[in-house]
N, C-alpha and C positions, 0 to 999 in steps of 0.2 A: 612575522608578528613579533613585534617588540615589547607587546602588553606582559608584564609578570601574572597576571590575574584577569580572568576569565569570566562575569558574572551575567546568566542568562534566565531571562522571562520567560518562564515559558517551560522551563529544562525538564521537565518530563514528556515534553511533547516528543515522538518518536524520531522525527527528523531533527529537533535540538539535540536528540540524548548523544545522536552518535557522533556530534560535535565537544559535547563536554568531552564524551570519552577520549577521543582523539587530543583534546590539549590536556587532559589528564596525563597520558602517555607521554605525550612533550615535557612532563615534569612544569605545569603552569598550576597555579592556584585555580578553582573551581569553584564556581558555588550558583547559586538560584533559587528564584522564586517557582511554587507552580500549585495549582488550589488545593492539588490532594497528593496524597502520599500512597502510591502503585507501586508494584514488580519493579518499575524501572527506577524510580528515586529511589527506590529502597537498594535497587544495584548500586548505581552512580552514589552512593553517600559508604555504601563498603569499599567502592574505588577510591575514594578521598573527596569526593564532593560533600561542599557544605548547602542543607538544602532547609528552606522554610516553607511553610503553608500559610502565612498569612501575610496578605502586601502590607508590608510595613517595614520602613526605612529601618527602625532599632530593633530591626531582624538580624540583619544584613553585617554579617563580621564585619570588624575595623577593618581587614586587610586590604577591603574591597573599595574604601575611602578615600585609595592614593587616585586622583582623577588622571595623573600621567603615565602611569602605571594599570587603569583596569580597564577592560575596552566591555561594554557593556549588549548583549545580544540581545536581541526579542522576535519574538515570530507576531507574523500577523495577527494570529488568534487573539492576542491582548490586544484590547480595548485601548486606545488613547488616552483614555480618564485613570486608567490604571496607574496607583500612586506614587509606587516604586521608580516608574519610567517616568511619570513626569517627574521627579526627582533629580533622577539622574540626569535628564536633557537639559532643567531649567539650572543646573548646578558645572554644564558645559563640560561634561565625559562624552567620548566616544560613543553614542552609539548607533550599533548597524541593527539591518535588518538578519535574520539569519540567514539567506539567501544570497544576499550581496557577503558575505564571510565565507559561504559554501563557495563560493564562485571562486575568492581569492585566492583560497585555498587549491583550487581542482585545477585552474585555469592553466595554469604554469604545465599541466600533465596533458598524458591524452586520456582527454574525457570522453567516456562513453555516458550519455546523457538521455536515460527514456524517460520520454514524456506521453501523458493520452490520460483521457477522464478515468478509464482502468486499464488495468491488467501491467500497471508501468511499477509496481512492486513486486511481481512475480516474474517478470520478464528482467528487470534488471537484478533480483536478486540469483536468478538462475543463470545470469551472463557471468555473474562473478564466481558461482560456483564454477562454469565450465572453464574459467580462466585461470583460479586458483587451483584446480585439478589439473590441469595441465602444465609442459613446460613454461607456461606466457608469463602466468601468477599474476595478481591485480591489486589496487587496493579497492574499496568500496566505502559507501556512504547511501546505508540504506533506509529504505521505510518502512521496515519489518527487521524482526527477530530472526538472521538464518539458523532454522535448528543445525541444520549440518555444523558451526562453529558455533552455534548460541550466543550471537552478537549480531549487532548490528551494521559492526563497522569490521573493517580489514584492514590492514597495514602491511605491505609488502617493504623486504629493504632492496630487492632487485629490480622491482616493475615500474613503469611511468608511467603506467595507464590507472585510470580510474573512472569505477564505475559508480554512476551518480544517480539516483531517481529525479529525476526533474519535474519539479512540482508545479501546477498551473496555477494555483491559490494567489491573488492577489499580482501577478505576475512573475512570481516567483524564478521562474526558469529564466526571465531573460536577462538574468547575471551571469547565466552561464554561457561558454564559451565550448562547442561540441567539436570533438575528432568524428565522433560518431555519432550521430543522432538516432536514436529507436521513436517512432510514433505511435502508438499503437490502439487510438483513437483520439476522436475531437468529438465526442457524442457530448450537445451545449450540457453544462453544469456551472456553479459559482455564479448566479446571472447577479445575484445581489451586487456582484463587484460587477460584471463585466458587462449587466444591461439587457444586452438581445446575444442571439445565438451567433451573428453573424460577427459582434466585437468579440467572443469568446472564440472564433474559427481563427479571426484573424491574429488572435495572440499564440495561436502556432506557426501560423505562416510567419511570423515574425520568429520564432526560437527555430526557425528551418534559417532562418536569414543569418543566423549567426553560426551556423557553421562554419568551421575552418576552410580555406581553399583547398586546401590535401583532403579534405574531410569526404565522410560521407552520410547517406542519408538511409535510411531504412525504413520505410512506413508500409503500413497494410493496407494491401491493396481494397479501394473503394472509398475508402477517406475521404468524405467531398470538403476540399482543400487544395488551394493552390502552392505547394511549397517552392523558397523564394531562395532556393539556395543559390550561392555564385556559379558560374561557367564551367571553374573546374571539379564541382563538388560529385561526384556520384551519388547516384539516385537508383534503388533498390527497392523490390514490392516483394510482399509475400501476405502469406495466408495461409488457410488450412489444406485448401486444393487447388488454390491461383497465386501467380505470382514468380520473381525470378525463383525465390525459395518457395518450398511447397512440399506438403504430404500428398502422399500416392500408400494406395493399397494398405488401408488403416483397414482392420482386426481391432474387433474388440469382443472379449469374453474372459467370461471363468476371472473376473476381478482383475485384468491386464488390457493392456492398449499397446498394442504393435503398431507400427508402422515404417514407411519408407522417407528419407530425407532429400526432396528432388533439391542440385544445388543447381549456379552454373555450368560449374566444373564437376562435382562429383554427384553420387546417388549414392547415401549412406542406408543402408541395408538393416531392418530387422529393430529400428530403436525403440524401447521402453521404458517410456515414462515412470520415475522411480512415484510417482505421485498419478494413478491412473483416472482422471478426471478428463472428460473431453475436448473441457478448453485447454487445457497441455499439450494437446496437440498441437495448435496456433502459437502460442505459449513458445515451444520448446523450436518452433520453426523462426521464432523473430529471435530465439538467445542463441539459437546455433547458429543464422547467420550472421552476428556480431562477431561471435567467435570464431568463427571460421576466418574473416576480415582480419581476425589479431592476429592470425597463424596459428589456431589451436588447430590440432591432426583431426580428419576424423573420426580416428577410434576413441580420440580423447572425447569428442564432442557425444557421440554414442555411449562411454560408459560414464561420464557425465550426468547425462542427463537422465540416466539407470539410478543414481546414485544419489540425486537431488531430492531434499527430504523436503523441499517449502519452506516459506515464512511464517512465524505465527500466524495465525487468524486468519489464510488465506486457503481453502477447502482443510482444515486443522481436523482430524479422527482424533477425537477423544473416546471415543469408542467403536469398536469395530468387529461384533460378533455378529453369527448367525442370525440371535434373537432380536440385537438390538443396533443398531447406527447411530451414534451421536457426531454429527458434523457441526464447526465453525466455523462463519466465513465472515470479512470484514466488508463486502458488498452492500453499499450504501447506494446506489445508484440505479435507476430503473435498467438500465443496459446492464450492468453489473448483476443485478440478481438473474435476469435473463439468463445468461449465459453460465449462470449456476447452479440455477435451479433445472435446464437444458440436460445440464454433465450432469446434475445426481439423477435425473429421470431415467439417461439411455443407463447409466453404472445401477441402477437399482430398481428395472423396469417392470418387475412383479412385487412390488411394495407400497405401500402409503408413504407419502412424504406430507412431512409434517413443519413446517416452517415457523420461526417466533422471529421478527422481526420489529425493529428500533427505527424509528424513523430519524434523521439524522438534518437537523435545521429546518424551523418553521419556515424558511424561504423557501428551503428546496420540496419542499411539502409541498409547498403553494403551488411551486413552479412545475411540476410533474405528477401530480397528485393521479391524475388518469393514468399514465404513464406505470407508474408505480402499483396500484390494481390491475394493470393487464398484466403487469410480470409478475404478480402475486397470485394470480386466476391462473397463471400453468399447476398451482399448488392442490394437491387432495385437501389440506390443513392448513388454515391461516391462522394464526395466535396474533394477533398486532397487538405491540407495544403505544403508550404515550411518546410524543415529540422529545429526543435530546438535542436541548436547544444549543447546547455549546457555546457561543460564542454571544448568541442573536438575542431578543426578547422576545417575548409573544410577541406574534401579530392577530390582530382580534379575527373571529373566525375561523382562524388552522388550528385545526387539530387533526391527531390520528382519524378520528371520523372523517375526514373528505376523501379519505383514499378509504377506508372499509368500507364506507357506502358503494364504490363501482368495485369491489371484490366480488367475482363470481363462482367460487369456489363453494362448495356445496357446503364445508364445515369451514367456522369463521367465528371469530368474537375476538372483541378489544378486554385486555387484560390492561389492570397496574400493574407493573414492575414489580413492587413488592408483594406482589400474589402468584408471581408464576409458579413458584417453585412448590407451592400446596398446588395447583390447578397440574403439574406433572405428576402429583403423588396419584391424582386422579384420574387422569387422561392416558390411555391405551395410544401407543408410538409404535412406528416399527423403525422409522427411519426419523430422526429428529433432525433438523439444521438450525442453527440458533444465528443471526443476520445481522449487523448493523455496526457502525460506526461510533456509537455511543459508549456507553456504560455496563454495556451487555454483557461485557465479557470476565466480568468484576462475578458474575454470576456461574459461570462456569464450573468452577468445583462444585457448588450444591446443585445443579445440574445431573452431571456426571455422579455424584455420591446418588443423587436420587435413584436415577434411570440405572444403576447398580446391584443397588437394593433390592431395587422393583424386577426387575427381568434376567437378572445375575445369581445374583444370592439363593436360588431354587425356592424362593418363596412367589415365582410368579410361574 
């Protein structure tokens, strides 16, 4: 990269941030647009980023002006009409997608690249923990916060390997270029871009296609997917009890999760989940055998994954006593809550769970709205939120109502956003999960101060 200057649409979005950060380090000029001002701008502008809140060209530093000199980013999320961008494109700068930059950047390395509608932020952020704990060391480009470093991103001076979440948004992933591919579902989502289920399957069979010839492939076993990797690629399955990789003899009690790690070659003995949720079992079976593929040992991979604290917002304990559970989770997707609300049922199976969930795009509303009531109906407590539309506009008829109509949970009601937090002053929890992809999580501290007060402070 020959640009002196850095300027991104978008830069607080979590996959942008850890690009700015990254050419910050580089000692590059930084700056960007992004609608609101969060944790993360408010990091990235104590780093040296210059950042604004409203599109508007005589925002934007002089420095950013030189068009030979600034190569200009944007993520999909922004709108086309967005003024800033047509600015810049009608005025002939550089710009890329963020994607195709992520790509140029990683390509030259060996890239470990997970992709899948979830569990492709927890799985690739736990392959870099196991890598960076061990001899191998990585660098990474994530889509979450690891608490273990409180970053997003990593930088090694000795490793060539990089691990990358590979995003399906818009096709995002197929700039990249995988040593290693993780898959770890194709359950249809994004239909708005990609139509029907079967153009959304076949834009994985295509990120399998671009594996390296040395490469290899790691998907979970049951995928219905045809991957299209080359002749010499290697092709790996696993799961929670099938597959080449696989748990055997899973224990769970007293607030832990043991189990056994079946490989090809070895049987790692006795591993616990530093994070003991059930889907970590699956979890911790698709990053150890990545890791294991780079040459990490496996005592390394064992006390790894002992020692692995999560991503924000992905099963997040903000509170964790006797009285009371406040869990966070970023689970926007009918398969996604499943498989969460699943792990907090078996870790908390004499309790009430109590769910508030964000529904996250009136398309995907549309498009799974059953879907998203049945995995809401595993719940004792449903709180549903209003539509964060993000990106989209209304579309006439969605609303949170078409999925709380088929909830069949015995306690249920649609709440504002700006009422929840009197509606916890009032409502008896034992076990809270707060859900969604939106804005939700902006709400967190008054949350947590409430259910504090309430069931902490010996006044309940």
């Amino acid at each position: 990269m020959n640009y002196e200057s850095i300027y991104f649409i978008g830069i607080g979005g979590i996959g942008m941030s850890n690009l700015a950060r990254y050419f910050l380090l580089k000692g590059k000029k930084v700056g960007g647009y992004d609608r609101v001002e969060t944790v993360l701008t408010r990091s990235l502008q104590k780093e040296g980023a210059f950042i604004h809140y409203e599109d508007d060209i005589h925002s934007i530093p002089a420095l950013f002006f030189d068009k030979e000199k600034t190569l200009v980013v944007y993520t999909p999320a922004v709108p086309a009409s967005h003024g800033e961008l047509l600015y810049f494109r009608k005025n002939g700068y550089m710009v890329m997608k963020r994607a195709q930059l992520l790509g140029e950047i990683t390509n030259s390395s060996n890239a470990i690249c997970v992709a899948g509608t979830h569990g492709k932020t927890t799985v690739s952020s736990m392959i870099a923990h196991l890598l960076r704990q061990s001899q191998v060391d990585c660098n990474a480009f994530l889509g979450g916060i690891l608490k273990n470093y409180n970053n997003n991103l990593l930088l090694s001076e000795k490793s060539n390997i990089t691990v990358v979440e590979a995003d399906e948004y818009d096709h995002s992933f197929h700039w990249l270029e995988p040593w290693i591919a993780v898959v770890t579902s194709a359950d249809p989502d994004h239909l708005d871009i990609y139509g029907t289920e079967e153009a959304y399957r076949e834009s994985f069979e295509k990120f399998t296609s671009l594996i390296r010839p040395d490469g290899h492939l790691i998907m979970k076993k049951g995928i219905p997917m045809t991957p299209r990797t080359g002749e010499t690629v290697k092709i790996w399955s696993y799961g929670e009890s099938e597959g080449d990789f696989h748990a055997e003899n899973i224990r769970i009690g007293n607030g832990e999760i043991v189990f056994d790690l079946v490989t090809p070659s070895v049987i790692i003995s006795d591993i616990s989940p530093g994070i003991p949720v059930k889907i970590n079992v699956e979890n911790s079976v698709a990053a150890a055998a990545a890791a294991l593929l780079c040459g990490v040992t496996p005592d390394e991979v064992k006390e790894a994954i002992h020692t692995f604290q999560g991503a924000g917002r992905r099963f997040d304990f903000h509170i964790k006593s006797d009285r009371i559970v406040f869990i966070d989770d970023y689970a926007h997707h009918p398969r996604e809550l499943s498989a969460a609300i699943t792990s907090i049922k078996v870790l908390y199976a004499d309790k009430k769970i109590t769910a508030v969930f964000q529904p996250h795009l009136y398309s995907r509303t549309r498009d799974f709205a059953l879907e998203f009531a049945d995995s809401l109906s595993l719940l004792d407590d449903v709180v549903l939120l209003d539509i964060y539309p993000a990106r989209e506009e209304p579309i006439e008829g969605v609303t949170s109502q078409i999925i709380f109509d088929k909830i069949r949970s015995k306690e249920k009601l649609l709440c504002k956003k700006g009422e929840l937090i009197a509606l916890l002053r009032e409502k008896d929890v034992e076990v809270l999960v707060t859900f969604g992809a939106g804005d939700i999580d902006r709400l967190l501290p008054e949350i947590e101060q409430v259910l504090t007060e309430k069931y902490l402070s010996g006044s309940k």
